[in-house]
C-alpha positions as CSV (number, residue, x, y, z in Angstrom):
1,X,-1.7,7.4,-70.0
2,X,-4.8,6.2,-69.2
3,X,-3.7,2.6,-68.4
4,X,-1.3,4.4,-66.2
5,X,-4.5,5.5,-64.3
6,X,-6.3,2.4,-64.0
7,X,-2.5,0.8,-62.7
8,X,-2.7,3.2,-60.4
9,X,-6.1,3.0,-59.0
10,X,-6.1,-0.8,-58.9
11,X,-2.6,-0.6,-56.9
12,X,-4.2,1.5,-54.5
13,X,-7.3,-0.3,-53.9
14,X,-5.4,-3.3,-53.5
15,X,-3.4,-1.3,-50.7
16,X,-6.7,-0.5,-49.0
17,X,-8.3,-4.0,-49.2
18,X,-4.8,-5.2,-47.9
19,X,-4.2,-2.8,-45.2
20,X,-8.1,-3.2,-44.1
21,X,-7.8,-7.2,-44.5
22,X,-4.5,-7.2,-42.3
23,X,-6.8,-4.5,-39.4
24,X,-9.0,-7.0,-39.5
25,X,-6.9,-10.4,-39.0
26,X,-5.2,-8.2,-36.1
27,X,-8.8,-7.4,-34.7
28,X,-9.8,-10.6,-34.2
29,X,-6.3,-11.4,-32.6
30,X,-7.1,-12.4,-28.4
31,X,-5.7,-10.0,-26.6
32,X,-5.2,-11.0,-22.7
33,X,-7.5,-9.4,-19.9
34,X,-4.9,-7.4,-18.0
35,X,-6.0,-6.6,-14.8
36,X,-4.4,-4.7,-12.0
37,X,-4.6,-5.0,-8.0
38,X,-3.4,-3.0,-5.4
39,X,-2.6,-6.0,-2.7
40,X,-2.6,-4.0,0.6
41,X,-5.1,-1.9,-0.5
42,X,-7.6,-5.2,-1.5
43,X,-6.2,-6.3,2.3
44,X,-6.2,-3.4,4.6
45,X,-9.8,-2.6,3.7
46,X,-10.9,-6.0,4.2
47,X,-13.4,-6.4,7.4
48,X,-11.3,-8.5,8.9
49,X,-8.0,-6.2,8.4
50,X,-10.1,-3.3,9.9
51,X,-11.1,-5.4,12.8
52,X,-7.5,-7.1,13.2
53,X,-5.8,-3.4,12.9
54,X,-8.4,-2.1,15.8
55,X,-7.2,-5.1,18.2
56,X,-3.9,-4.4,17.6
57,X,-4.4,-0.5,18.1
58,X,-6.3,-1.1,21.0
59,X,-3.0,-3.8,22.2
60,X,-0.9,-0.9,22.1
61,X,-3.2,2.1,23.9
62,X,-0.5,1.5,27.1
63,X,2.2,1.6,25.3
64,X,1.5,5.1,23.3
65,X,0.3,6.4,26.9
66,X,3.6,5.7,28.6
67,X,5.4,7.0,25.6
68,X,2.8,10.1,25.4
69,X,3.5,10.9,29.4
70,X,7.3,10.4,29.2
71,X,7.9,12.9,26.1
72,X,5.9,15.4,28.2
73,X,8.1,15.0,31.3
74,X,10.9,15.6,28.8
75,X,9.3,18.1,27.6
76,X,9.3,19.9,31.2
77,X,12.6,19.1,32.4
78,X,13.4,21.0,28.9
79,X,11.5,23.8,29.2
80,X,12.5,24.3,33.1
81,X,16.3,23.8,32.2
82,X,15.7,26.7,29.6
83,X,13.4,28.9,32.1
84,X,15.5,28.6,35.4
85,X,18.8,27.5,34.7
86,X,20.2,30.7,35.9
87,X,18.8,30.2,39.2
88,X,19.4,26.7,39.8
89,X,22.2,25.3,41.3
90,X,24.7,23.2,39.1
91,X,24.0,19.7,41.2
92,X,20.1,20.8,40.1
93,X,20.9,21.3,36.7
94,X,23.1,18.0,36.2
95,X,20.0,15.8,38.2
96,X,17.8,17.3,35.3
97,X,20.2,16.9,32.3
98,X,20.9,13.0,34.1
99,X,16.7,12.4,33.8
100,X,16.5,14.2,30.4
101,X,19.1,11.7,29.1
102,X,17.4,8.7,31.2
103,X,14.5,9.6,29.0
104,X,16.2,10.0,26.0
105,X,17.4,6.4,26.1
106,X,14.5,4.9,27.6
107,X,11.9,6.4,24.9
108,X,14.5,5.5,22.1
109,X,13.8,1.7,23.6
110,X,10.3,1.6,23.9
111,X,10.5,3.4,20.1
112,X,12.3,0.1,18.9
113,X,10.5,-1.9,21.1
114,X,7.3,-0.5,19.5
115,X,8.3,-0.5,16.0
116,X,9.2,-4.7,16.7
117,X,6.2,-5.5,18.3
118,X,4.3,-3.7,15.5
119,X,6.1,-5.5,12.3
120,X,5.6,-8.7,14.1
121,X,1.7,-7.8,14.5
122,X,2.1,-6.6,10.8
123,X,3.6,-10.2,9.7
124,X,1.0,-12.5,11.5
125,X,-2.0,-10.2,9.1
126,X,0.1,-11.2,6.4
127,X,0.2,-14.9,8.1
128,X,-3.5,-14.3,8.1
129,X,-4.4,-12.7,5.2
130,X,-2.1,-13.6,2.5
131,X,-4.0,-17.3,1.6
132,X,-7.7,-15.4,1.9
133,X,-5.8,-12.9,-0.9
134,X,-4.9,-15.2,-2.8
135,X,-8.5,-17.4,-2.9
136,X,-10.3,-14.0,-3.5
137,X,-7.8,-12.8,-6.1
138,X,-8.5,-16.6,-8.1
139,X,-12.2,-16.3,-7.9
140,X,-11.7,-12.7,-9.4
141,X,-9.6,-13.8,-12.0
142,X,-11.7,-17.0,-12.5
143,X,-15.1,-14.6,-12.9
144,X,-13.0,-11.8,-15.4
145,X,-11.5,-14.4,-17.5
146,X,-8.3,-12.6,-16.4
147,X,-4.9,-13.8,-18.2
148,X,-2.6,-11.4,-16.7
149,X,-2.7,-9.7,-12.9
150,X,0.0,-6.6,-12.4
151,X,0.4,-5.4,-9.1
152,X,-0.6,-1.8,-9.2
153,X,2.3,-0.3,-8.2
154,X,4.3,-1.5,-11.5
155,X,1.8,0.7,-13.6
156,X,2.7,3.9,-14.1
157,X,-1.2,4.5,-15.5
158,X,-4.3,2.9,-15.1
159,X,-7.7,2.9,-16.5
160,X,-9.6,2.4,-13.8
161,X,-12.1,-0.3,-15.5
162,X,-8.9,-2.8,-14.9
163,X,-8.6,-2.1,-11.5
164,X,-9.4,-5.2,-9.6
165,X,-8.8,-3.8,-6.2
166,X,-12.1,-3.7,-4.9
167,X,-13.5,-6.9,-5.9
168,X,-11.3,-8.5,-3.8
169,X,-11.9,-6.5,-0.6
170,X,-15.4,-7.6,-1.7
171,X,-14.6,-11.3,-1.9
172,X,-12.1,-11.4,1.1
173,X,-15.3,-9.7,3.0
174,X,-18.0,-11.9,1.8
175,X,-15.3,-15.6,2.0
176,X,-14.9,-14.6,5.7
């Protein structure tokens, strides 16, 4: 009975020495530095994103004001075929219908126009941007000792310690 005992005990201490030998060996295992960025986040609060997007805003003022003053006339001829229709003669009401539609068509141009001219702005910051990204993004990884970069989007959670983000808005500022 006794020897039973000491089997026993020496079976689980071997367990334990294992099991904590086998912890160990996977401790000192490398794991990889994972890191995450956020790509249009690190860009679009670069300096020189900010600055780029402002031009561009500023490019477009004329175009937004044209737009802005020809929804309002739409806006008008709506509200005045809906106030005095009943008083307006049917060659009145057609004229207004004709420039409502006129509008229509011409706002749903400039709309596309303006949605072109805008993804073509958006491609030449990628033209722009895209090798400053990726020399910030090395010397980040070069400095962290980073193995492995995931784009933020792909992680459904994220400590916020391997969040990379805004050390390369800092190094696409400072490589200007």
């Amino acid at each position: 009975m006794r020897k039973n005992i000491v089997n026993k005990t020496l079976r689980m201490l071997s367990a334990a020495v294992l099991f904590s030998l086998s912890s160990l060996a996977m401790a000192a295992q490398p794991y990889p530095n994972v890191a995450v960025v956020d790509l249009q986040a690190a860009v679009t609060n670069s300096n020189e994103a900010k600055a780029f997007t402002e031009k561009v805003n500023k490019e477009f003022e004329p175009q937004r004001g044209k737009i802005k003053k020809m929804a309002e006339r739409f806006r008008q001829i709506k509200e005045k075929l809906e106030k005095d229709a009943a008083v307006m003669t049917q060659t009145e009401i057609s004229q207004l219908q004709r420039e409502g539609e006129d509008i229509t068509i011409d706002l749903k141009r400039m709309k596309r126009d303006f949605q072109q001219l805008s993804s073509e702005r958006q491609q030449d910051l990628i033209k722009i941007m895209g090798p400053k990204f990726d020399k910030a993004m090395e010397q980040v990884i070069k400095e962290e000792q980073i193995q492995v970069v995931l784009a933020r989007q792909a992680a459904l959670y994220v400590n916020p310690v391997y969040d990379i983000t805004a050390k390369i808005t800092e190094k696409l500022n400072k490589n200007r």
